[in-house]
C-alpha positions as CSV (number, residue, x, y, z in Angstrom):
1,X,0.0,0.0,0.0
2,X,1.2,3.6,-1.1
3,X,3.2,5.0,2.2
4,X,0.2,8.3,2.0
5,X,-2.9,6.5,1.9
6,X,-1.8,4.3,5.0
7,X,-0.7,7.5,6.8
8,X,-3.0,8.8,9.7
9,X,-4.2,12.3,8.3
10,X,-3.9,14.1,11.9
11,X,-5.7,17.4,11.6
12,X,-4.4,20.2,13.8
13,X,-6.8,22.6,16.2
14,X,-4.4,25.7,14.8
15,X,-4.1,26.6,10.5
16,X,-1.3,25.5,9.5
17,X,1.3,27.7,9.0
18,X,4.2,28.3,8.0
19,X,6.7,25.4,8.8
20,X,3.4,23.5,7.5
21,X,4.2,25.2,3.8
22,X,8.1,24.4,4.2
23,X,7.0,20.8,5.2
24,X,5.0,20.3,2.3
25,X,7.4,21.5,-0.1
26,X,9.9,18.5,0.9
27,X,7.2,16.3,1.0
28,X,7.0,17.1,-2.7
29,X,10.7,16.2,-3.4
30,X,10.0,13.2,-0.9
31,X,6.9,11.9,-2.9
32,X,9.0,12.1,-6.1
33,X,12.2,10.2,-5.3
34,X,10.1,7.3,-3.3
35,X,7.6,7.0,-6.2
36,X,9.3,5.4,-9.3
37,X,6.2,5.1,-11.8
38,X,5.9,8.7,-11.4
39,X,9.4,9.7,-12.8
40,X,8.3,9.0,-16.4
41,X,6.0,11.6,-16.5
42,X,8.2,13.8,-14.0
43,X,10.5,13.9,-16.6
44,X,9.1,15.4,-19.1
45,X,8.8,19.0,-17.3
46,X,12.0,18.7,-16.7
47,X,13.5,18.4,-20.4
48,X,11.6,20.7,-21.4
49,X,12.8,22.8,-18.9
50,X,15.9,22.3,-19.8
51,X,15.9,22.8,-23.3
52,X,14.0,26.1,-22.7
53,X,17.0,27.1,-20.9
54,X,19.5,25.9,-23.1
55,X,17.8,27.9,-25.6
56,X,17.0,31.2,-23.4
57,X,20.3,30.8,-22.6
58,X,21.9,31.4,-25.4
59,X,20.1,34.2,-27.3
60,X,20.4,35.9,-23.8
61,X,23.7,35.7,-23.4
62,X,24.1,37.0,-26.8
63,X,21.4,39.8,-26.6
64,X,23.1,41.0,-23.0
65,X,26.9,41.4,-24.6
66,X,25.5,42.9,-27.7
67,X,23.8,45.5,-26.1
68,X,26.9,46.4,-23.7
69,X,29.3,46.7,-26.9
70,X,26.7,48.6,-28.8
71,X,25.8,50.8,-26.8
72,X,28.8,50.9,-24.1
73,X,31.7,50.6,-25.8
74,X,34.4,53.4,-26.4
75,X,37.5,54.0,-27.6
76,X,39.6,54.0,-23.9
77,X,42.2,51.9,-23.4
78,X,43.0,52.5,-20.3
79,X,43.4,49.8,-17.6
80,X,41.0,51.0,-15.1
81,X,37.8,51.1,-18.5
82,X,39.3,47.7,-19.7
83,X,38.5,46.1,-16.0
84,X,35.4,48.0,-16.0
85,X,33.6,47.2,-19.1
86,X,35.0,43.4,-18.2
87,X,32.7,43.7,-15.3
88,X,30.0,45.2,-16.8
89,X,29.7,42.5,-19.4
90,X,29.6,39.8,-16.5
91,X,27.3,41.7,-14.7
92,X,25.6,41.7,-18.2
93,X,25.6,38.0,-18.9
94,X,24.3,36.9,-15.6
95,X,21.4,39.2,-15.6
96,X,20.7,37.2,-18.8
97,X,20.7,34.3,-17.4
98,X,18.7,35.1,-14.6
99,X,16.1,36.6,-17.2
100,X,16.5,32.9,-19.1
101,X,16.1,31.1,-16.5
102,X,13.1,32.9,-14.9
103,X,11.4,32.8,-18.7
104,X,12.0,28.9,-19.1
105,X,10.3,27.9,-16.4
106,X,7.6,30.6,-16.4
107,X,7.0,28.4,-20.0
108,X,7.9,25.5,-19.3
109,X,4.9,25.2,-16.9
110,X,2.1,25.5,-19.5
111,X,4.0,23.5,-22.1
112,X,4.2,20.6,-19.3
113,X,0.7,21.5,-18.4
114,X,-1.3,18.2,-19.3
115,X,1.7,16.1,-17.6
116,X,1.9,18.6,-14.4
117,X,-1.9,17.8,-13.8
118,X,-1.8,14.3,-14.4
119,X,0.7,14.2,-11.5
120,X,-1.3,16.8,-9.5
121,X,-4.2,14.4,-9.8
122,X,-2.3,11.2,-8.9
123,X,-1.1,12.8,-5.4
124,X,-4.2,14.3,-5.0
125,X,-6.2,10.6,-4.8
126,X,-3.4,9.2,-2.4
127,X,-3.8,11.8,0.0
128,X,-7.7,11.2,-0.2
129,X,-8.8,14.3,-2.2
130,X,-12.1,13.7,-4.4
131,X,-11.6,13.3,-8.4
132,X,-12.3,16.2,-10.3
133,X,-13.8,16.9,-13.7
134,X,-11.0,16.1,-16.7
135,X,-10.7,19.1,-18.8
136,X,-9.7,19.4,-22.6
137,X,-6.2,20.2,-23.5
138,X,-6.7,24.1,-24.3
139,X,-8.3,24.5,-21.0
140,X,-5.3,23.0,-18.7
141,X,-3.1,24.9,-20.7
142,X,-5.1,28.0,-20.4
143,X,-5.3,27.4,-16.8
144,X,-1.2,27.2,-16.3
145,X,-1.0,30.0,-18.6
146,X,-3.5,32.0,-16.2
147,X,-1.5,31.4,-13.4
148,X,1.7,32.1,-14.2
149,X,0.3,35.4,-15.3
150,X,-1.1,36.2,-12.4
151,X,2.2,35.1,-10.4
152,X,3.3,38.3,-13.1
153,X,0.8,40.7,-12.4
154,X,1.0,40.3,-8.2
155,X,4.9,40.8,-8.7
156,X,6.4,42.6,-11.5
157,X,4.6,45.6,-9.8
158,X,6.9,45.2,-6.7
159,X,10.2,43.7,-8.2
160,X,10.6,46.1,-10.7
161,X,11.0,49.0,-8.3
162,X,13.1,47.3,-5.8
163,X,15.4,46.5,-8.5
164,X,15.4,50.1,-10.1
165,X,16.6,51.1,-6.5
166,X,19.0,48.6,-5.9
167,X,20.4,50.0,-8.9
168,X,20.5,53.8,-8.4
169,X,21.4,53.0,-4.7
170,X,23.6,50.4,-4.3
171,X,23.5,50.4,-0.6
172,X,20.3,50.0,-0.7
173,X,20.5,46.5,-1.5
174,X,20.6,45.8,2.0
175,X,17.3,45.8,2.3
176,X,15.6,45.4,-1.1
177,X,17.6,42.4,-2.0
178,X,16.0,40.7,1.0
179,X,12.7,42.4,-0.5
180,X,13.3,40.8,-3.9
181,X,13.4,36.9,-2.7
182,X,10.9,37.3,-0.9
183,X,8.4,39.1,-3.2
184,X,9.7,36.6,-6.0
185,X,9.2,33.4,-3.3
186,X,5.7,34.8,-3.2
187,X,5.1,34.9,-6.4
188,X,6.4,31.4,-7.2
189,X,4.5,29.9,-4.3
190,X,1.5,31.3,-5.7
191,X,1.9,30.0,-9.4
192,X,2.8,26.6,-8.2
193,X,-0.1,26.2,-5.5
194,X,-2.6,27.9,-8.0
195,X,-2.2,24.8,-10.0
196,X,-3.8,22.5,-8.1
197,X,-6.5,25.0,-6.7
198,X,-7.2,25.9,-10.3
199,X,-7.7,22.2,-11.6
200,X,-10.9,21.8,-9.5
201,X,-12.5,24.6,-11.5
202,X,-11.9,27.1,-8.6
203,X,-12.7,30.8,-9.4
204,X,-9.9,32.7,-9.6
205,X,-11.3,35.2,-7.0
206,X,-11.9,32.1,-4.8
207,X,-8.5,31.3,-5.3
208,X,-7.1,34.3,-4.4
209,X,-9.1,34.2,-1.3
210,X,-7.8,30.5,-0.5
211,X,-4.3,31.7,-0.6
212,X,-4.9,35.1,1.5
213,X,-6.3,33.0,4.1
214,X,-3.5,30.6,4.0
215,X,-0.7,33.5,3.5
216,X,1.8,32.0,6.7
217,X,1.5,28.6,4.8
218,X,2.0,29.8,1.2
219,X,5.0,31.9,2.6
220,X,6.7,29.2,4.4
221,X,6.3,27.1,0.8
222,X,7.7,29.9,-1.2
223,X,10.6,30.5,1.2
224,X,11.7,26.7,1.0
225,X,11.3,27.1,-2.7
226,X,13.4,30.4,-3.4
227,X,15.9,28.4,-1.1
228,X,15.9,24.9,-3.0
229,X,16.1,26.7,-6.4
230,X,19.3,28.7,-5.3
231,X,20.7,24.3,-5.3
232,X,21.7,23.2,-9.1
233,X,20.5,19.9,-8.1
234,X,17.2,20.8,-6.7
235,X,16.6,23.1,-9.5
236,X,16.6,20.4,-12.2
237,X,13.4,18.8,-10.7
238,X,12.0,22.0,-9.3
239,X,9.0,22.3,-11.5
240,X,7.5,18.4,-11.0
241,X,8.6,18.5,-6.9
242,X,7.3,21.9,-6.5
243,X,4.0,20.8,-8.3
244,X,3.5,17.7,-5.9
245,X,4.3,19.5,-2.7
246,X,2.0,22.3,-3.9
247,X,-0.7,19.2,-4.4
248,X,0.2,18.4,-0.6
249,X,0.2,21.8,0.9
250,X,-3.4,22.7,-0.9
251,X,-5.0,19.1,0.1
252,X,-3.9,19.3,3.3
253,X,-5.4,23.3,4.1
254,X,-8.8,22.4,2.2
255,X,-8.9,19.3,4.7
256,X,-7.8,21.6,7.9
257,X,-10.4,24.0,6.7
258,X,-13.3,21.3,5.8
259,X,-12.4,19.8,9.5
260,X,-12.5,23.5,11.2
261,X,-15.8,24.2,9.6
262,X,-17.4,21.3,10.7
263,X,-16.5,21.6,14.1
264,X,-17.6,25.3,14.4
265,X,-20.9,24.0,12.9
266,X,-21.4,21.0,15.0
């Protein structure tokens, strides 16, 4: 029998919070190495997550030092410009990166959509969750497309500012750095526990609501996330361990939640 479905679910008189969110997160990474006839389908996220990147990678890398010689290049030859513009065209390259790699897996998500949900589903029934209606192939991808952009619109209007004054004011960076991860964790936490939320048909109103009331939990799973993605090795299988945890985290609030609301009632 499946190690989940023989575990007692033991339902706690307090939300869960947020060491509840970080637990879940390894429970996703947990699930995935102890479950073997998942890995076929786990792997498929991850190549194209990987060739998304490889991609990315390149035409960023190659967008980034064209723009510094075009537009930052002079004649000086002087030592102190020569280390300079060295640094500026590192400084240049890993930005790109950063921007490829944030991009890849922003896509990859929808493009692994039907298999992400497939895998959503399957943790989802060995933790006891009920089956929900199958929908078409434009709708899931809709759906991961939908959430991702949301993850956009909630923190592109924060990052973008705390980067602009990182920039201007280096020293700054103190503080907004700290800022950034955390507003990015956020955001991440949100696109990855939206998934399973959204796969029951949940408005997105609803859904916002579900995370809101849940925000210690959500955090704690975004924080273990920002942390595990700063590993190569954890990064690799981010998107299908991050997807199953997220699948652990949601079942387990909607059950804490169902429980609580029963007792009030009764």
């Amino acid at each position: 029998m499946n190690e989940i479905q023989s575990a007692p679910q033991v339902i706690s008189m307090q939300r869960p919070g947020f060491r509840a969110g970080l637990r879940a997160l390894f429970d996703g990474y947990r699930y995935l190495f102890r479950t073997p006839d998942i890995w076929p389908s786990a792997i498929i996220p991850v190549v194209v997550a990987l060739v998304l990147m490889g991609i990315f990678g390149v035409v960023a890398v190659k967008t980034a030092l064209w723009l510094v010689v075009k537009y930052l290049s002079r004649e000086d030859t002087s030592a102190y410009w020569t280390i300079a513009f060295a640094v500026i065209k590192v400084v240049a390259v890993l930005l790109g990166l950063v921007v490829a790699l944030f991009g890849s897996f922003v896509l990859a998500k929808p493009l692994s959509g039907p298999i992400l949900e497939r895998m959503v589903r399957r943790v989802s029934k060995d933790l006891g969750a009920p089956e929900w209606p199958q929908p078409t192939l434009l709708q899931d991808v809709a759906r991961s497309l939908q959430s991702s952009f949301l993850a956009l619109v909630f923190t592109l209007p924060l990052l973008i500012p705390l980067v602009v004054i990182g920039v201007i004011f280096p020293v700054a960076a103190v503080v907004t750095t700290p800022l950034q991860f955390t507003v990015a964790a956020l955001g991440g936490a949100w696109d990855f526990c939206d998934y399973p939320l959204s796969i029951r048909g949940t408005r997105v109103v609803d859904r916002v609501d579900f995370v809101r009331r849940n925000i210690r939990s959500v955090m704690g799973f975004g924080l273990g996330l920002g942390l595990l993605t700063l590993l190569p090795c954890s990064l690799v299988i981010v998107l299908p361990a991050g997807v199953i945890g997220a699948a652990h985290l949601i079942v387990m609030l909607e059950k804490w939640e169902a429980t609580s609301k029963g007792s009030v009632t009764g």
